[in-house]
C-alpha positions in Angstrom: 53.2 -147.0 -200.3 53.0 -144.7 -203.3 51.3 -142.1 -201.3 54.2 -142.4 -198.8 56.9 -142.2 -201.1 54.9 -139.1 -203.0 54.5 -137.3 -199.6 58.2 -137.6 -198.6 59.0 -135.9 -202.1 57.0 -133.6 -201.8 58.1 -132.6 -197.7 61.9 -132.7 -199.7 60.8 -129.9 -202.2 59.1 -128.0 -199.2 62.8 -128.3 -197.2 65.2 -127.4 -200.0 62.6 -124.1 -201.3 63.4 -122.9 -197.6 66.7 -123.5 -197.5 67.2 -121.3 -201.2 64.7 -119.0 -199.4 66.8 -118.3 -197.0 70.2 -117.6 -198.8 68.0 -114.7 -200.4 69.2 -111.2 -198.8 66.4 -109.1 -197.0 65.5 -106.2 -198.9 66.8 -103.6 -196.1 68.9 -100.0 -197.1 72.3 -100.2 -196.7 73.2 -97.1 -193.9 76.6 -95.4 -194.9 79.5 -96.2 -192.6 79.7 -92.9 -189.8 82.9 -91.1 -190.5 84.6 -90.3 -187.5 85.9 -86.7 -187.0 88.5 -85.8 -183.9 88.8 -81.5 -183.1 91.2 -80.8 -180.8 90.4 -77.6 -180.0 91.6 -74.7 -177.5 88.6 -75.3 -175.2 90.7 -73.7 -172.0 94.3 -71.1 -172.3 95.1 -67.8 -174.3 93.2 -69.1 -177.5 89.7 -70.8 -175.7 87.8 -68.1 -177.0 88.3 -68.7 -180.7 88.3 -72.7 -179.6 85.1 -72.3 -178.2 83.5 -70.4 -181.1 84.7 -72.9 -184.0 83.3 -75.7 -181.6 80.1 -73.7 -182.2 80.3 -73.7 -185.7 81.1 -77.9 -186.1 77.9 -78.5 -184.1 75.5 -76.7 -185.8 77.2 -77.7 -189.1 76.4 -81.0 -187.7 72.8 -80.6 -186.8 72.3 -79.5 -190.2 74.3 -82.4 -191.7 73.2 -85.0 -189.9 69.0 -84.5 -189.4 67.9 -87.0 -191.3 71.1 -89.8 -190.9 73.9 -89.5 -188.6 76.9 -89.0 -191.2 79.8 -87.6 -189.2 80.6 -88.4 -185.5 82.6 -85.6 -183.8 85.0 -86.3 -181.1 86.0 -83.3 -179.3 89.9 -82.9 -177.2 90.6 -79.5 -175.2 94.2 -79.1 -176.2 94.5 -76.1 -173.8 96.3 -74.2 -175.8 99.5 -76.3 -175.7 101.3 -78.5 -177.7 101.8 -81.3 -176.1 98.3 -81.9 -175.0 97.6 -81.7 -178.6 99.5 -84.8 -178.8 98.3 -86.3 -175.8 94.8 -86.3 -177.3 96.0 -87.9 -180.5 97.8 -90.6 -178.7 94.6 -91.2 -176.8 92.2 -91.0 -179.4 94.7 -93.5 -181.7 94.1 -95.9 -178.9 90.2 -95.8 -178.1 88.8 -94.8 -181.6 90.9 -94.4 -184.5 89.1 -91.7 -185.9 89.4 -90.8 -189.9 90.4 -87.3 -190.0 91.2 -84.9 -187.6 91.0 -81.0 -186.9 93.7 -79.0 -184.9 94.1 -75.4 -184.3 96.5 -72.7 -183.3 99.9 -72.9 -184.9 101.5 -74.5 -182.6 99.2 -77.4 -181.9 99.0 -78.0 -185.5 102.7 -78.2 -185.9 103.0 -80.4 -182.9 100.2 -83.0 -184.4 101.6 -82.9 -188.3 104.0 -85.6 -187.6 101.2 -87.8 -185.8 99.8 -87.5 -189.4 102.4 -89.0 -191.6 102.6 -91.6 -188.7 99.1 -93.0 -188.1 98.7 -92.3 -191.0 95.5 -89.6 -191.0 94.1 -86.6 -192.8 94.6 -83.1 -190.7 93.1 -80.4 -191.2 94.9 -77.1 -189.1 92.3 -74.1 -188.4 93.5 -70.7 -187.2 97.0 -72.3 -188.1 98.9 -69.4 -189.6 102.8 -71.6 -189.6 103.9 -71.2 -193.0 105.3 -74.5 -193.0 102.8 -76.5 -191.7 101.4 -78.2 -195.2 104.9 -78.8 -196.1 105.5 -81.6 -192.9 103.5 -84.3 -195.2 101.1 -84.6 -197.8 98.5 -85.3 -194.8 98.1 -82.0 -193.7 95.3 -79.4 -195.5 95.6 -76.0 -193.8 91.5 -74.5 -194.2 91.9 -70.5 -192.8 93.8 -68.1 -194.4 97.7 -67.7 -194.2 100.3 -65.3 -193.2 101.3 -64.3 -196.3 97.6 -63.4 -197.2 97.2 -61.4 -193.8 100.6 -59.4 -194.5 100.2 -58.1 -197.8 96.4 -56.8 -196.3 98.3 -55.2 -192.9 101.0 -53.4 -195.6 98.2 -52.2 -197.2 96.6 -50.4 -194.1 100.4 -49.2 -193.1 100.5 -47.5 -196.4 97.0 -46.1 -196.5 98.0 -44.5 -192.8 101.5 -42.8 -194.6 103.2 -44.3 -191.4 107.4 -43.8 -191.7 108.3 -45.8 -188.7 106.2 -49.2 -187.5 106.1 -51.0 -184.4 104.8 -54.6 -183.9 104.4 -56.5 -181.1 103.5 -60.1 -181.4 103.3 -63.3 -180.0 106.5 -65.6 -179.7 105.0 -68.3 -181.5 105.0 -69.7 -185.4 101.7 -67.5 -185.5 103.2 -64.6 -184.3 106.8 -64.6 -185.5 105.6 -65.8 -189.4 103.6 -62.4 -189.5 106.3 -60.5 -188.0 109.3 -61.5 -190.1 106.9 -61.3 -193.6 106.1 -57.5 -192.6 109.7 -56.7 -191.4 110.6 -57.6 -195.1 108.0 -55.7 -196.9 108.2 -52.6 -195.2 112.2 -52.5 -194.9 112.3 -53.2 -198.7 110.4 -50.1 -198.9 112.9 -48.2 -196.9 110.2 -47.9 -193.4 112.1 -48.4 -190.0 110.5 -51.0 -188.4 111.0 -52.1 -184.5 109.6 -55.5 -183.0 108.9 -56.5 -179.4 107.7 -59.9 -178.5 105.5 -61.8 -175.6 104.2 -65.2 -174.4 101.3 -66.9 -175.1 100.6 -66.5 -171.1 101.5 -63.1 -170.9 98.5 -60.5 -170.8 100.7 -57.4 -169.3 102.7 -55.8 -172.3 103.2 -52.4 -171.5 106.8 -53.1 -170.8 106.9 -54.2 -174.8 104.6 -51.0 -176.2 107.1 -48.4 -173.8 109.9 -50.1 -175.9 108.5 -49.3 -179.2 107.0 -45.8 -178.2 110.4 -44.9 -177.7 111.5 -45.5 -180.9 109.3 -42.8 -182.0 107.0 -44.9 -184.1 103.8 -43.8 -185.9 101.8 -46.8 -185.7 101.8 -50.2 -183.8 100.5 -53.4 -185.5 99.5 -56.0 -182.1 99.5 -59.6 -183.2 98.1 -62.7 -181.0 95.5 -64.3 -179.9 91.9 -62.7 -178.8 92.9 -61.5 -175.6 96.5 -60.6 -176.7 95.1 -57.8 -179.1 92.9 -56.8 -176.4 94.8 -56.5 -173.6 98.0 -54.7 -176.5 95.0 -52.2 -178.0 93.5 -51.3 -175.0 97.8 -51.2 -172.8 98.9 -48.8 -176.0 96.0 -46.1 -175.0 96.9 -46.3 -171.0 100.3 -45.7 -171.8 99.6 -42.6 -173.4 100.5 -44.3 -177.1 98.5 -41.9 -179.2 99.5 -43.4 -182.8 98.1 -45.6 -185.0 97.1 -48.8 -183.9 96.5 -52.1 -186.0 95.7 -55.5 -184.6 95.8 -59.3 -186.3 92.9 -61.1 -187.6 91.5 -61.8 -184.1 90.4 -57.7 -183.2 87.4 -57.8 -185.1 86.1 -60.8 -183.7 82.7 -59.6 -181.9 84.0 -61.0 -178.7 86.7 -59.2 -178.7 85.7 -55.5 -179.5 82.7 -55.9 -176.5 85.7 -55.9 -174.4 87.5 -52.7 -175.8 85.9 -49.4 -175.4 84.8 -47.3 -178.4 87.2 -44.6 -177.6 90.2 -47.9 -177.4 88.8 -49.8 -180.1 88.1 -46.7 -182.8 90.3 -46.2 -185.7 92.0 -49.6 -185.1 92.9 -51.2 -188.8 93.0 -55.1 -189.4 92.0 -57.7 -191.4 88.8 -59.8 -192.0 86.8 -62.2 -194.2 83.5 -61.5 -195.5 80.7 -63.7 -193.5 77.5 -64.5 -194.7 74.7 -62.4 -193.2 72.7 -65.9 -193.0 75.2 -67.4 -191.0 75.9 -64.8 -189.0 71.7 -64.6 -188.3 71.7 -68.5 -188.0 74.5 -68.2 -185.4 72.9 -65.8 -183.0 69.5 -67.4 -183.2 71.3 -70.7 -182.0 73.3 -69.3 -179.4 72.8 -65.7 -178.6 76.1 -64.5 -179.3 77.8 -62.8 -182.9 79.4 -65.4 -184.9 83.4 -64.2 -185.6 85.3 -65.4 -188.5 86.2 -68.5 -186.4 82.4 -70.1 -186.3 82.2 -69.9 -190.0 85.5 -70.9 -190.8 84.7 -74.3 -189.1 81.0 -74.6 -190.2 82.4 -74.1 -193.7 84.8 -77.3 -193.3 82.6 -79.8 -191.8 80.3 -78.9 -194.9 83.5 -79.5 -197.2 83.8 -82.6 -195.2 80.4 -84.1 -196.0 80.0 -82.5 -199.3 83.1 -84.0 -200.7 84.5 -86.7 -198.0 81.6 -88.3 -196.9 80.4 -88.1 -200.5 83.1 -90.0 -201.9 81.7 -93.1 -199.5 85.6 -94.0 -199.6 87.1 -93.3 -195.6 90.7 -94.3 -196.5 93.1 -91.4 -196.2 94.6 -91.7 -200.2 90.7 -91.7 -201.4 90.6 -88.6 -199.2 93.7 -87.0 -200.6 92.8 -87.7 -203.8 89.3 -85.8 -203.9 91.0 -82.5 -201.8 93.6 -82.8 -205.0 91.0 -82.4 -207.6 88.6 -79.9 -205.4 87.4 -77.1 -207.8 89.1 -74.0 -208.6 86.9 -72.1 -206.6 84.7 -73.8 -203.7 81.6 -71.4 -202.1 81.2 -71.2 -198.6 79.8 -68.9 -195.6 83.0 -67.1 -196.1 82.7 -66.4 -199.9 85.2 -68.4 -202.1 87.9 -70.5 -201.2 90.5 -70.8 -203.3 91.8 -74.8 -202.9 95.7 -74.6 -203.6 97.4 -77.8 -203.1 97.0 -78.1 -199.3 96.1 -74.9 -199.0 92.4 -74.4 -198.5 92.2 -70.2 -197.6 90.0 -67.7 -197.6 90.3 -64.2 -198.6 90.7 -61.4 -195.9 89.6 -57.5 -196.6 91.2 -54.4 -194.6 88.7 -53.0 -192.1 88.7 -50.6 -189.7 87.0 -50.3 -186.4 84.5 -47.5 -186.3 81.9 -47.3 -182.9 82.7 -50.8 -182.4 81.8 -52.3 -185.7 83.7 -53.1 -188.4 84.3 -51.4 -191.3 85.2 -52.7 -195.0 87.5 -50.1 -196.4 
């Protein structure tokens, strides 16, 4: 009976040390949570080339950030170019995944989508979004390229170095377009320089109706502002109409894409404005996809690394621990395009004047 008794003790013990046992975690690594990142990008319309190229850029920042964990998942939208369809991909993406911060480009797209931010309630981020007033829709929105009143001062400096007394410019009817055109009519005319404008369309590619318009007016240079194929098809319509001035073009001219498609004798002499690009990048670029990395590729490759670096970091995916860590960024962040300069919601880069010279571009 004893024995019994002693036994059933002992078969008690054994029950209750498993049950303890198995309230004890298992010694496994906790994985971080994926962030999820939406880009609603011109994949298709008048800005596809630059979309395509900053697509470029995310991905192979994201091979690089995610080889040995998956850290960011990247859900890509073709906005086409247009507004509403920028919205249409939010609303979708709201519905089916919710995702933690998004990326818009183009002006327009990014203005359309600000409001979206405030209301769902995410963190934006506008590339090649030149709309002066786009970080002032809410404190959601972080504008990471360069602005218009960083690209005006650098085309005033190329209008001065060319002595020109009258200016043209012809430029896109959008925020974009009509930002850079009403900062240089003010600088110039408070200088006392005659300056004549002429608009187009985001669809139009035919502007020599525009460029006869200023030639009459007798101008000495022609500054072309839009997207890729706008300063293309401007550059290349000023020469054919017998427009023998001097020409200047928007960031998007010394884009490699865009220069294989002027000829030397179209494309020579032509003065903009670019950032400096890592000669790495630029190296690491072309070995992953055979083409020349423009200032859009970096400009996106740099984010997605500010997005790990400091986002991901943080381990915290709500929008206020977000806001807070792009409030206290440094001073000065490094990057494939040289320093950033972190201002508020301004996140820019610096731009240079070049000039085109046999097709490549030259830092003056």
């Amino acid at each position: 009976m004893k024995n019994i008794k002693w036994i059933i003790g002992v078969l008690i013990l054994i029950f209750l040390a498993i049950g303890l046992l198995g309230d004890i975690p298992e010694n496994k690594t906790q994985e971080a949570p994926i962030l999820k990142v939406a880009a609603i990008l011109p994949l298709t319309g008048p800005a596809a080339s630059p979309g395509e190229e900053a697509l470029d850029g995310m991905l192979l920042a994201l091979e690089e950030i995610n080889a040995d964990v998956q850290l960011i998942e990247l859900l890509v939208e073709d906005s086409e170019t247009k507004p509403a369809e920028g919205v249409a991909a939010v609303n979708k993406l709201e519905i089916n995944e919710k995702p933690d911060i998004y990326i818009t480009a183009t002006s327009a797209v990014s203005m359309a989508v600000a409001p979206l931010a405030e209301q769902f309630s995410f963190l934006q981020f506008g590339i090649f979004t030149y709309a002066p007033d786009f970080v002032e829709q809410n404190d959601n929105t972080f504008r990471f390229f360069a602005q218009s009143k960083t690209e005006a001062p650098v085309v005033y400096e190329n209008i001065k170095n060319l002595a020109a007394k009258r200016v043209g410019i012809l430029h896109l009817n959008t925020d974009y377009g009509n930002s850079l055109n009403e900062l240089l009519i003010a600088k110039l005319k408070s200088d006392n320089i005659p300056v004549f404008s002429q608009s187009f369309l985001a669809p139009d590619q035919d502007m020599k109706s525009q460029l006869l318009k200023l030639k009459s007016f007798d101008v000495d240079a022609i500054y072309v502002v839009g997207y890729d194929s706008h300063v293309v098809n401007g550059i290349k319509q000023a020469r054919e109409i017998g427009y023998t001035g001097n020409l200047l073009a928007s960031i998007a001219l010394p884009q490699p894409r865009s220069l294989d498609l002027l000829s030397l004798e179209h494309s020579s002499g032509v003065r903009s404005a670019y950032p400096k690009i890592s000669e790495d990048f630029k190296q690491k670029f072309f070995d992953k996809y055979g083409y020349k990395a423009g200032g859009y590729a970096p400009n996106a490759y740099a984010l997605m690394y500010l997005i790990a670096d400091e986002l991901v970091a943080s381990g915290n995916y709500s929008t206020e621990s977000f806001l807070e860590t792009l409030n206290n960024l440094p001073s000065t962040y490094t990057s494939v395009l040289g320093n950033l300069y972190p201002d508020g919601q301004e996140i820019p880069f610096e731009l240079y004047p070049v000039e085109i010279q046999n097709g490549k571009v030259i830092y003056k």
